[in-house]
Structures are given as C-alpha cells and as structure tokens.
C-alpha positions as CSV (number, residue, x, y, z in Angstrom):
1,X,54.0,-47.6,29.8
2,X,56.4,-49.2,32.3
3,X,55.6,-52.5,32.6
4,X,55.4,-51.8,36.9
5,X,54.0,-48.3,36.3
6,X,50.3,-49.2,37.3
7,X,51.2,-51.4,39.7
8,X,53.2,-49.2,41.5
9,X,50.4,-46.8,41.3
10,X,48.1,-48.4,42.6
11,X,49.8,-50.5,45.3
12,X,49.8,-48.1,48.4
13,X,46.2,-48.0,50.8
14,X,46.0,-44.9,52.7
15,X,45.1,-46.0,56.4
16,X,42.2,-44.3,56.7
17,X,40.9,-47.2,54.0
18,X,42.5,-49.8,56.4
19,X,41.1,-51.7,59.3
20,X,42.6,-54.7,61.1
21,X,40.0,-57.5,61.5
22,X,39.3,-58.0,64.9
23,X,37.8,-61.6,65.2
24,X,37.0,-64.6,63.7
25,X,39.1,-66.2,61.5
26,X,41.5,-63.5,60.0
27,X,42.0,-61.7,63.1
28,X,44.7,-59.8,62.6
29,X,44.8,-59.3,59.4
30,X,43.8,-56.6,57.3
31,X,40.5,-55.6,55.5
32,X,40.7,-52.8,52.9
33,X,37.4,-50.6,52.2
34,X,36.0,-51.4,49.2
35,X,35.1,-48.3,48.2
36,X,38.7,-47.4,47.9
37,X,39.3,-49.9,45.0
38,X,36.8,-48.0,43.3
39,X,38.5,-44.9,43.2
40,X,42.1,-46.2,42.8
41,X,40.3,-48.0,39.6
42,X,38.4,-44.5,38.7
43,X,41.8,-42.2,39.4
44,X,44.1,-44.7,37.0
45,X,41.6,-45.7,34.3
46,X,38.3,-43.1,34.3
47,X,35.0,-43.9,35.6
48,X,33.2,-46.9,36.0
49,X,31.6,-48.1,32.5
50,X,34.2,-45.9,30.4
51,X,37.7,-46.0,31.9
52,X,37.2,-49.6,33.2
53,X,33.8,-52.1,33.9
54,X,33.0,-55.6,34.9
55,X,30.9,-58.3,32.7
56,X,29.6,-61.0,35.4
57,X,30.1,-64.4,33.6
58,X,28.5,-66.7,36.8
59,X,26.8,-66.1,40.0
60,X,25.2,-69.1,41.5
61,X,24.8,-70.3,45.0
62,X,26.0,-74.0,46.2
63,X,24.8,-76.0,48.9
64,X,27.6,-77.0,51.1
65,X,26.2,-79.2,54.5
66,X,23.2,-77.3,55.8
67,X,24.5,-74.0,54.5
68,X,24.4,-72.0,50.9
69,X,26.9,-70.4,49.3
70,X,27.0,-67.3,46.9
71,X,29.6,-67.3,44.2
72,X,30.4,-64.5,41.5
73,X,32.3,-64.7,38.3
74,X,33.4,-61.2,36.7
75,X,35.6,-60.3,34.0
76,X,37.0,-56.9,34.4
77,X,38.4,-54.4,31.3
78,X,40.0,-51.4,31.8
79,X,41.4,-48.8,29.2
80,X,45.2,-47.6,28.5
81,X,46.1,-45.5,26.3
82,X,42.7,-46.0,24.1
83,X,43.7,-49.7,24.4
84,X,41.1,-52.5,25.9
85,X,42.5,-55.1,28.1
86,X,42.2,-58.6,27.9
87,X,39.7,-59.6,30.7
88,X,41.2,-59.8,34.1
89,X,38.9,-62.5,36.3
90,X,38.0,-62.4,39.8
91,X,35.7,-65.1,41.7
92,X,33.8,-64.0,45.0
93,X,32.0,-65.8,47.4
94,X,30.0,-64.9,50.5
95,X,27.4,-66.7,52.6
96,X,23.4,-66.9,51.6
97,X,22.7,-69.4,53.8
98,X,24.5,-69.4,57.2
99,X,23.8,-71.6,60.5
100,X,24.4,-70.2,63.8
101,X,22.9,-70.8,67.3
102,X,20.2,-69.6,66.7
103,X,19.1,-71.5,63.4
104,X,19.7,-70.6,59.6
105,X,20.6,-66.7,59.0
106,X,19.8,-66.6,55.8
107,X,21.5,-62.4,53.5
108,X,19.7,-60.8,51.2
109,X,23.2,-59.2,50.7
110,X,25.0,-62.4,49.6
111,X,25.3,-61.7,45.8
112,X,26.4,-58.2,46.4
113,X,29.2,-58.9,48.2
114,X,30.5,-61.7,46.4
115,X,30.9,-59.5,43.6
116,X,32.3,-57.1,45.8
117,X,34.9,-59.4,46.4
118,X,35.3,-60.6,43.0
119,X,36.0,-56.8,42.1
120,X,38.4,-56.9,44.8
121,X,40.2,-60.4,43.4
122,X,40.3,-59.1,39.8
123,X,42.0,-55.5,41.0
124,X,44.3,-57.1,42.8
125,X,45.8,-58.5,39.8
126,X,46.1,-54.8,38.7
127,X,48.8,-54.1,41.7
128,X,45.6,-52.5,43.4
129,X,46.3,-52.9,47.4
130,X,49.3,-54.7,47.1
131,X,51.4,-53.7,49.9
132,X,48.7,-55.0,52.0
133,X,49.3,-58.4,50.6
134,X,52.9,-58.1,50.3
135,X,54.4,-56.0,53.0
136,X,57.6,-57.6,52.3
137,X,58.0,-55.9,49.3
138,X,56.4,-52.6,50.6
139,X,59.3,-52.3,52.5
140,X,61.8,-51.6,49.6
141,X,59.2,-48.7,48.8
142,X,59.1,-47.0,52.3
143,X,60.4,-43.8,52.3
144,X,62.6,-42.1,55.0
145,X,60.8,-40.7,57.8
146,X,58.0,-43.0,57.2
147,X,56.6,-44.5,60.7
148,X,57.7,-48.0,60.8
149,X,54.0,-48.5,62.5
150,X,52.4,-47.9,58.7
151,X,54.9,-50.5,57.0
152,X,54.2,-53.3,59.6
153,X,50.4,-54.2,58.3
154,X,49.4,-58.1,58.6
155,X,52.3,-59.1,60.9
156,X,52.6,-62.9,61.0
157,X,51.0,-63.8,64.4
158,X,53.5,-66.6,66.2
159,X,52.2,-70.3,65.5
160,X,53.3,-72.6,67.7
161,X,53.4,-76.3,66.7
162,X,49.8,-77.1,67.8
163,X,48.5,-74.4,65.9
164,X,50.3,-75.3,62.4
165,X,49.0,-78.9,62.8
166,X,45.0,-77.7,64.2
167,X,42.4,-77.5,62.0
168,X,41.0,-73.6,62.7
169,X,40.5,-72.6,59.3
170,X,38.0,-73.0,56.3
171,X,39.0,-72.4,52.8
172,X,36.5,-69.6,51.6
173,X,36.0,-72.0,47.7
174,X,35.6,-75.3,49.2
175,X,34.9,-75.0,53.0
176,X,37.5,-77.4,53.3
177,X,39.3,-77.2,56.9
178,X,43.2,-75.9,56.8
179,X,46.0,-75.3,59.0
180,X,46.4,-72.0,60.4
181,X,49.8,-71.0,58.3
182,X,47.9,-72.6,54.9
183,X,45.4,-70.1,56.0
184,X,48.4,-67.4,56.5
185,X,50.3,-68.3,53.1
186,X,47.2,-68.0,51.0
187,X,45.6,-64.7,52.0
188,X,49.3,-62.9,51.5
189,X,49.7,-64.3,48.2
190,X,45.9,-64.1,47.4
191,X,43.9,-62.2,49.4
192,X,42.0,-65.3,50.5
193,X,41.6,-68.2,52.7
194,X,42.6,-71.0,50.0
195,X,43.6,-74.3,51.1
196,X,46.2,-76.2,48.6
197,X,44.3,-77.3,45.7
198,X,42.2,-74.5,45.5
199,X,45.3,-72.2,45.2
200,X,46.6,-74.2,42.8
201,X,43.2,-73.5,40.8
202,X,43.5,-70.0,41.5
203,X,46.9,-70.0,39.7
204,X,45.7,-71.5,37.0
205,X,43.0,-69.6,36.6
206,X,44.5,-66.4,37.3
C-alpha cells in the first residue's frame, strides 16, 4: 500500500455529513457527523469488531471547580492486508457535570460521547476527515469544476488585536482559558480546543 493511500481515502467529508457550528465557542467551525467516521472506517477496513475495533484503556470523570468532567481513553486496531495495526489512541472528553443559570445540569450521555470523540481523535490519525482540518491542503486535491463554496470549510474568522490577546476560550483537557487564535491553531491541527501545553502532550502522545 501507498504510504498516503488510506489517507487519501479517507480524507474527503461529503456535505451532507457537515455542519458549521453555529454558537458558542467554535462558531464557525465545522462539526462532522459521527456516524460518518463509522462508515468511512467500515468502507476501508470491514465492520466494526472484524475489519477494525476500539479497546477503552480509561474512562473516568474529574472534578474541575464546581463542575465534572468525563474523559475516555481508547486504543483503536484496524486490519490491512490481514495485518493488525499497532494501536492508534484517541482521548475524549465531554461534560458530566455542567453549571448553568439554572444550577448543575448534570448528562447521563457524558461517557458516550467522550468516546465518541475519542473515536473521532484516533480516526483522525487515519487521514479520516482531513480536509476539514486541513483545507489548506484540500486545495491541491480540488478538482476542476469543483464549487469553490465546498473547498472554503473553517475559514479563519478576522481577529483583531483585542481578540488575539482576550481570554474567550477554554482548552477542552484542562479548562484552562486561551486566546482565540490558540483556540483557532489547535482545532486545525487537532480537532480540538488545546491550549499550548496540552498540545504539546497531544504530540507526544499521538
């Protein structure tokens, strides 16, 4: 296999699996359906529990302030060529515990979708959605006749000075408060609000 043969397979999201985020704090960004990764995952490698499968190594929730957070470690495998792969991790967080005006909302759902998106981490590694991370490079892959529309997802909102320097963002591993273009930066190049030392974990971690 080409070394960028998967990749490139599994890079493109059709829009009908896109949706731009209307509010809060990745407005404007884009948030892929998850169900999607699924069968991108099932179409390359087979179904779930055969072609590829996820071992959880860690879910636990950690109390940060007054509220909780849910955290899930997975190893994902997938099969090539009758070959296993090494385990590709992904770490996924979501809230258990959340206060809001009204008091403490606490999700029965928490666990669920911080596996969800620690599926989402570990495919990414795989090439799966990358163009949404990295329209950059999409852009050498567009074809002609291709509506510029469809190649401009995530376009970097304008930051003025004030903005770059505000606090109006929360990295999604530490709750720490970033800068709005740390905020940027990090969910290009990982899918997630990360503020600098948690990306550098991430790297290291993979």
């Amino acid at each position: 296999m080409n070394h960028m043969d998967l990749y490139n397979k599994l890079r493109t999201v059709p829009a009908d699996a896109k949706k731009t985020i209307a509010a809060g704090r990745l407005k404007g960004f884009t948030d892929i359906n998850p169900m999607w990764r699924i069968k991108a995952l099932t179409e390359a490698f087979g179904p779930c529990g055969f072609g590829w499968w996820y071992k959880i190594t860690d879910k636990r929730l950690e109390a940060h302030g007054d509220e909780v957070k849910a955290f899930v470690d997975i190893e994902l495998y997938y099969v090539v060529d009758g070959k296993v792969s090494q385990p590709v991790v992904g770490t996924g967080g979501s809230s258990f515990v959340s206060m809001e005006k009204s008091g403490a909302y606490v999700s029965d759902e928490c666990f669920k979708m911080a596996l969800t998106d620690a599926i989402s981490v570990a495919a990414k590694s795989l090439g799966v959605g990358a163009d949404v991370y990295y329209a950059s490079d999409r852009d050498k892959y567009t074809t002609v006749g291709e509506s510029k529309a469809e190649t401009a997802e995530n376009p970097k909102p304008a930051v003025t000075k004030t903005e770059t320097t505000g606090k109006q963002y929360t990295c999604s591993l530490c709750f720490k408060d970033i800068t709005k273009a740390e905020a940027e930066y990090s969910w290009k190049k990982y899918g997630r609000i990360l503020c600098r030392d948690c990306q550098k974990k991430v790297s290291t971690n993979g």
